[in-house]
DSSP file (Angstrom, degrees, kcal/mol; ACC not computed):
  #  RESIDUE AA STRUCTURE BP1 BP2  ACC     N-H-->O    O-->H-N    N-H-->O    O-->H-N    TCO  KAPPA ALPHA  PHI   PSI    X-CA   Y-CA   Z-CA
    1    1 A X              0   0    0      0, 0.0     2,-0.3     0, 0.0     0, 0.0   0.000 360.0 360.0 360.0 123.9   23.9   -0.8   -9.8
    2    2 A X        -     0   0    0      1,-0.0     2,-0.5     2,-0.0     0, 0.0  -0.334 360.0-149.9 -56.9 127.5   22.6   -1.5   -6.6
    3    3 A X        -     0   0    0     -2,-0.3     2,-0.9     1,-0.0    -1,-0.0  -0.762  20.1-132.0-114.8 148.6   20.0   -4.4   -6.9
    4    4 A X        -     0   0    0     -2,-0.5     2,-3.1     1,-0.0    -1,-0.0  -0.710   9.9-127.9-101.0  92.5   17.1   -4.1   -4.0
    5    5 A X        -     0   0    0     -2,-0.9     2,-0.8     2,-0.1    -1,-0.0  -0.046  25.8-160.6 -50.2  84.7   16.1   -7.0   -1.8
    6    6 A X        -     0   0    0     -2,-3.1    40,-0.3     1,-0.2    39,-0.1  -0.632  22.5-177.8 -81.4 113.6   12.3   -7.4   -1.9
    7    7 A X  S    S-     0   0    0     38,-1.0     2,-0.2    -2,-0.8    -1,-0.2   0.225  79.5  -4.9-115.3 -13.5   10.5   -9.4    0.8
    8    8 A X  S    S-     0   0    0     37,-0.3    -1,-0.1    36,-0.1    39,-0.1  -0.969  95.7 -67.7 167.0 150.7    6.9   -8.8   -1.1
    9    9 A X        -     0   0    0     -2,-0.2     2,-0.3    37,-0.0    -2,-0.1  -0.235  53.7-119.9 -58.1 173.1    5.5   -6.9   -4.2
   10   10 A X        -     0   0    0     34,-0.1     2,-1.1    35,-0.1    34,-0.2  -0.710  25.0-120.5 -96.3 171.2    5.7   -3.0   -3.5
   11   11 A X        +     0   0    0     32,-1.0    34,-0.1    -2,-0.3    59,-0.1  -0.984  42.9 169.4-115.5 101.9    2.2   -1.8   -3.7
   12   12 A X  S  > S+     0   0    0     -2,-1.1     4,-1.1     2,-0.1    -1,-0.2   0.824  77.9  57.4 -81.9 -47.6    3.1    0.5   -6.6
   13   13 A X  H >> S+     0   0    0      1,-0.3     3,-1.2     2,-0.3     4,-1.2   0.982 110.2  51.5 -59.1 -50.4   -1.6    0.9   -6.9
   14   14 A X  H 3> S+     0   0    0     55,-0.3     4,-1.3     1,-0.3     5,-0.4   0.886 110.1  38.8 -65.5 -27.3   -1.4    2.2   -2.9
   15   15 A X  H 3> S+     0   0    0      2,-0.2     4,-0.8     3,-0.1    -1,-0.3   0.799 118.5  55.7-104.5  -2.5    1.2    4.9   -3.0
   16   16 A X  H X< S+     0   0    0     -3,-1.2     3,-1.7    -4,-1.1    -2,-0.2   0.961 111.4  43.5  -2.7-106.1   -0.6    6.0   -6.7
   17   17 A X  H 3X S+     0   0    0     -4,-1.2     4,-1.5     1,-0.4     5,-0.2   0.329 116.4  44.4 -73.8 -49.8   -3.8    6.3   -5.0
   18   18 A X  H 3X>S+     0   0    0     -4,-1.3     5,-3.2     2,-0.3     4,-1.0   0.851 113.5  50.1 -60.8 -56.4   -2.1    8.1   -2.1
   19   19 A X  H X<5S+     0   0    0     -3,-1.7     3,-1.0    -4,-0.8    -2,-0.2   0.990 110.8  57.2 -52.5 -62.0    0.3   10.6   -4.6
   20   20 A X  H 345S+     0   0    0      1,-0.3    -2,-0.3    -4,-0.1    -1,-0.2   0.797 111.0  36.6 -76.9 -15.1   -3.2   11.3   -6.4
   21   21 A X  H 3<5S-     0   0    0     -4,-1.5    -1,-0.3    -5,-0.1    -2,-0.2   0.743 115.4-110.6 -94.5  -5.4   -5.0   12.6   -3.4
   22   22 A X  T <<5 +     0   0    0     -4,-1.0     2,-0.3    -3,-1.0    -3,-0.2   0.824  65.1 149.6  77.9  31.3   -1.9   14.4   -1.9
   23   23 A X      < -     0   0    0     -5,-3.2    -1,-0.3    -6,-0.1     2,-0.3  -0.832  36.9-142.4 -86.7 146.5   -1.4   12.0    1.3
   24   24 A X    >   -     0   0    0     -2,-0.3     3,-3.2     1,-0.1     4,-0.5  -0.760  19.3-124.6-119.0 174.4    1.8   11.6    2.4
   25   25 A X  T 3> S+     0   0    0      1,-0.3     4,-1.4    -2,-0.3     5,-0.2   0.686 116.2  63.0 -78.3   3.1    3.3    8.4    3.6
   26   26 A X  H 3> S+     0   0    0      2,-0.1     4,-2.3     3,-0.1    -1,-0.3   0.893 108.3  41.4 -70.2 -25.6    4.2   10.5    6.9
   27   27 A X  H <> S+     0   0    0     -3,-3.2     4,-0.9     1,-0.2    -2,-0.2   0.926 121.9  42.8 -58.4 -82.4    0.1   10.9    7.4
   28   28 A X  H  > S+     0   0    0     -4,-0.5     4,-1.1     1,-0.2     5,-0.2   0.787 115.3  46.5 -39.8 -49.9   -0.3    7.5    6.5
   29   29 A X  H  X S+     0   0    0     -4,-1.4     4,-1.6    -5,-0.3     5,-0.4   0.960 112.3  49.3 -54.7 -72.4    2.6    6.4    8.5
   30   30 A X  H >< S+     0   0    0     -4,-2.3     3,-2.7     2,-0.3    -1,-0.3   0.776 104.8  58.7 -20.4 -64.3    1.4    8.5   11.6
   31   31 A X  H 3< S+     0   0    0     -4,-0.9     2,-0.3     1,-0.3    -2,-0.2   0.941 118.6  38.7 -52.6 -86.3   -2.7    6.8   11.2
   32   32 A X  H 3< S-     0   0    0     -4,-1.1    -1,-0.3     1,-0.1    -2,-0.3   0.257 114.4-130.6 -53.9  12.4   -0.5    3.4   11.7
   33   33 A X  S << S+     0   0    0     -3,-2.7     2,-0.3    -4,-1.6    -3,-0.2   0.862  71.3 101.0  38.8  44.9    2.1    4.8   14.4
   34   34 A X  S    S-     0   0    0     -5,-0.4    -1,-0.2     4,-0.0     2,-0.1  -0.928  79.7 -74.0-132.4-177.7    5.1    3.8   13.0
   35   35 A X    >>  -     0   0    0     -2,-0.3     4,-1.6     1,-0.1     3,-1.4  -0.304  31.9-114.2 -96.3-175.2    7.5    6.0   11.1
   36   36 A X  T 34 S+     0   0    0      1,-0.3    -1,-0.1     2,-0.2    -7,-0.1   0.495 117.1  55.5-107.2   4.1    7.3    7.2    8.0
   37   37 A X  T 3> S+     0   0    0      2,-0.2     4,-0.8     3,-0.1    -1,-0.3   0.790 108.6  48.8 -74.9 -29.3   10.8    4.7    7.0
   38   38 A X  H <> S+     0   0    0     -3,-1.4     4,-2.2     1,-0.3     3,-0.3   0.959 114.5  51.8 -89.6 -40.7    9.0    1.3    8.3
   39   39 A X  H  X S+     0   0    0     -4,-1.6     4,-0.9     1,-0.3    -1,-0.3   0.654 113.0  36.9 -85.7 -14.2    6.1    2.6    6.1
   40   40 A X  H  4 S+     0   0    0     -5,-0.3     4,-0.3     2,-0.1    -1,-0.3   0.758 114.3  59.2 -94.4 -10.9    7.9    3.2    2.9
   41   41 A X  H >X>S+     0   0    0     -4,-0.8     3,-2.0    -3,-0.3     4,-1.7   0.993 110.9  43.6 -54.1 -71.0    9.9   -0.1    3.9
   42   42 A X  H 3<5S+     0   0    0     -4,-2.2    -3,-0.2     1,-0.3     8,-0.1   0.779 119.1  41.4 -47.6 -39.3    6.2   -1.8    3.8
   43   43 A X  T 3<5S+     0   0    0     -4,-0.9   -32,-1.0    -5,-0.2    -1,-0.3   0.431 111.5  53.7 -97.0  13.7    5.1    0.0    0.5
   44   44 A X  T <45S-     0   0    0     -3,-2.0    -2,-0.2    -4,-0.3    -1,-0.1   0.385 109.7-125.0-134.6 -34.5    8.4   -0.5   -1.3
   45   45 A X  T  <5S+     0   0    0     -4,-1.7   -38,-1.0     3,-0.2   -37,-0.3   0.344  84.9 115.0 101.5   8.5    8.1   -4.4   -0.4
   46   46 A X  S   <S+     0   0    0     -5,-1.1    -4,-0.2   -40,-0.3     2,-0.2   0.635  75.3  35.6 -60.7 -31.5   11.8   -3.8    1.4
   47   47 A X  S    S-     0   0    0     -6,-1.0   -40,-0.1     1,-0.2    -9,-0.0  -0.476 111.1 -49.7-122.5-168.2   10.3   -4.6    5.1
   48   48 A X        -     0   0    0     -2,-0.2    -1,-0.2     1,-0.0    -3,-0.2  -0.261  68.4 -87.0 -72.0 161.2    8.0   -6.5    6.5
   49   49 A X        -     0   0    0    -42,-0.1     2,-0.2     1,-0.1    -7,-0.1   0.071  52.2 -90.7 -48.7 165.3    3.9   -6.9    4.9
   50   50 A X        -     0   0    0     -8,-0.1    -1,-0.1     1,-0.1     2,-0.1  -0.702  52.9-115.3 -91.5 142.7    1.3   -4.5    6.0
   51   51 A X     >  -     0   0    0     -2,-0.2     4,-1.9    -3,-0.1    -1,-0.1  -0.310  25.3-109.5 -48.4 143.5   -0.4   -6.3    9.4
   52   52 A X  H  > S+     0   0    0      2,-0.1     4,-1.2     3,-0.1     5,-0.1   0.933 119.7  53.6 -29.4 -59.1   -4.0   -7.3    8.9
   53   53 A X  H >> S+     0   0    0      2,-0.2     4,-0.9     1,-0.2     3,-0.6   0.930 112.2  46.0 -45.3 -72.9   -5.0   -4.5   11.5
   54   54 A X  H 3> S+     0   0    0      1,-0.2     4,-9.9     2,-0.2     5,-0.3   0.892 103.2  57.8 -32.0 -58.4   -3.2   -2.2    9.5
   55   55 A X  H 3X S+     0   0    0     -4,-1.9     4,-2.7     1,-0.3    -1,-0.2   0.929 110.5  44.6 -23.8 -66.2   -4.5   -3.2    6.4
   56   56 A X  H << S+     0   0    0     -4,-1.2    -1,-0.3    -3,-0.6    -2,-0.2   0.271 108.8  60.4 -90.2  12.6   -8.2   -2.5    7.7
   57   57 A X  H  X S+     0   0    0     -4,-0.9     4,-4.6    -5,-0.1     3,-0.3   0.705 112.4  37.9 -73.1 -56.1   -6.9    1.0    9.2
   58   58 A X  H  X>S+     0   0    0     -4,-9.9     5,-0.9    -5,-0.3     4,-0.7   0.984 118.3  45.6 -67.7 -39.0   -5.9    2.1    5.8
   59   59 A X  I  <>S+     0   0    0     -4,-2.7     5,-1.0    -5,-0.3    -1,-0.2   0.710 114.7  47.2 -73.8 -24.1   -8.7    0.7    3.7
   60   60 A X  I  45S+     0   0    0     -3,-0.3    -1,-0.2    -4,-0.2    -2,-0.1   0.865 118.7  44.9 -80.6 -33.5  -11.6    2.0    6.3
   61   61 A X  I  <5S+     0   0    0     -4,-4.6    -2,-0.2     1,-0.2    -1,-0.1   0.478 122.9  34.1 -83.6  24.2   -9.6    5.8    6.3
   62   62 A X  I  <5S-     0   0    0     -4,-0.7    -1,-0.2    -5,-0.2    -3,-0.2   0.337 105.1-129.4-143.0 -30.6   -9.1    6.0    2.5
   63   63 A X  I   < +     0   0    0     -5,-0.9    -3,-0.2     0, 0.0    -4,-0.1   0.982  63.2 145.8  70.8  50.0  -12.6    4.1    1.8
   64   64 A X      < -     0   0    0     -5,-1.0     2,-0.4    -6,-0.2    -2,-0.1  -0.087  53.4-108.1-108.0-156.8  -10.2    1.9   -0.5
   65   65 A X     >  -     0   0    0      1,-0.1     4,-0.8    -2,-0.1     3,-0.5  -0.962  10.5-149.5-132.9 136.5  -10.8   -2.0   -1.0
   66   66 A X  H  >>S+     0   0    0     -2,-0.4     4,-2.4     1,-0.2     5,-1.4   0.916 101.7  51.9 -83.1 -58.0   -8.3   -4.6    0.6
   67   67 A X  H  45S+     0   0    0      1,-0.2    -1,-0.2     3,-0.2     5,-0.2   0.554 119.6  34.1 -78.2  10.6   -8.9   -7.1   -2.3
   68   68 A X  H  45S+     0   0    0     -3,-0.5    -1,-0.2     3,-0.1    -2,-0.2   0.481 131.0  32.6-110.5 -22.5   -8.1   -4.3   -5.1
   69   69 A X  H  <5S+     0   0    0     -4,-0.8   -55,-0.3     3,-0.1    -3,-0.2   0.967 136.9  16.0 -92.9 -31.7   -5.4   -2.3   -3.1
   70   70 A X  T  <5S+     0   0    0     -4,-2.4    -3,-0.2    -5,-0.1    -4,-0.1   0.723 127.7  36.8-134.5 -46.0   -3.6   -5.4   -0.8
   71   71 A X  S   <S+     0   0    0     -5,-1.4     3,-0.2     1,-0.1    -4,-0.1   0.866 130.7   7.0 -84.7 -72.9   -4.6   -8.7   -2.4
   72   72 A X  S >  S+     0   0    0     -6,-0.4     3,-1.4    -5,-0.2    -3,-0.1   0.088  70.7 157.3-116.7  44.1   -4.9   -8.8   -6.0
   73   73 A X  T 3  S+     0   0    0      1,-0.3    -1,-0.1    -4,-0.1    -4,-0.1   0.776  70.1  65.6 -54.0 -28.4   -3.4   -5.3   -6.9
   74   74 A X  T 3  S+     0   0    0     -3,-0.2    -1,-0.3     2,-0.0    -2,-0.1   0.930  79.3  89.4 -29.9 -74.5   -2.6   -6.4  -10.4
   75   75 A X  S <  S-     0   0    0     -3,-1.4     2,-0.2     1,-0.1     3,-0.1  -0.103  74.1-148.5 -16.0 113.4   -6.3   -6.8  -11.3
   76   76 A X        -     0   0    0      1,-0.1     3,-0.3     0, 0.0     4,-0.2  -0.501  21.8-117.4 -55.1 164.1   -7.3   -3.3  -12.7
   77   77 A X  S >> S+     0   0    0      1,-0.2     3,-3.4    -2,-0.2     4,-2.1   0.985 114.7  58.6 -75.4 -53.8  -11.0   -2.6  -12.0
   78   78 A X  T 34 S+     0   0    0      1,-0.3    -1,-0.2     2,-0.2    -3,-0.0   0.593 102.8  49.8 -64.8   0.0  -11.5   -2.4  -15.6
   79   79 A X  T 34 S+     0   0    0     -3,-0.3    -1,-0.3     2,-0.1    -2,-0.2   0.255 108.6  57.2-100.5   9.2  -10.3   -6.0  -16.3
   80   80 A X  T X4 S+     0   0    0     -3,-3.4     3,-2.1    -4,-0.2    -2,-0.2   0.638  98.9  54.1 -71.4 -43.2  -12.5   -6.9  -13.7
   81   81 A X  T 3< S+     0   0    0     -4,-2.1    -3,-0.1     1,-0.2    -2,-0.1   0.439 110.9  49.3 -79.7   7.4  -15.8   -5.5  -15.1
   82   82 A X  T 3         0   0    0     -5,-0.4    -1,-0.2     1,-0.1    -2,-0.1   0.082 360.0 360.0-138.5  41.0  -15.3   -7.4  -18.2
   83   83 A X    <         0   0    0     -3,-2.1    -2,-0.2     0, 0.0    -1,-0.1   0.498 360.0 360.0-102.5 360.0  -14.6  -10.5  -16.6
């Protein structure tokens, strides 16, 4: 079994969130101009980290939150509202 160098957590919450609205990571990829390998590289935690810039590309076109989706993804919202 092949074992997978990761560079960074995958953001497993972001490609969810993305699957349950029916974007795919070529749209996504395309919004940031790279292809749609650097961007499963990035969400897979296999490549390099999402850029700041990036970051606030996806989070303004998806109306998502940087500290739920990029920062602390772990956190569910509902273990936040009963902190």
């Amino acid at each position: 079994m092949k074992s997978t160098k990761r560079r960074h957590t995958p953001y497993t919450k972001l490609k969810a969130l993305l699957d349950e609205r029916g974007v795919s990571q070529k749209e996504v990829a395309t919004l940031l101009g790279k292809s749609p390998s650097a961007l499963n590289q990035n969400l897979n935690g296999t490549g390099g980290d999402f850029s700041l810039s990036e970051v606030r590309l996806i989070c303004r076109e998806y109306g998502i939150s940087a500290d739920e989706f990029f920062l602390h993804p772990e956190v569910s919202k509902k273990k936040q509202d009963s902190a």
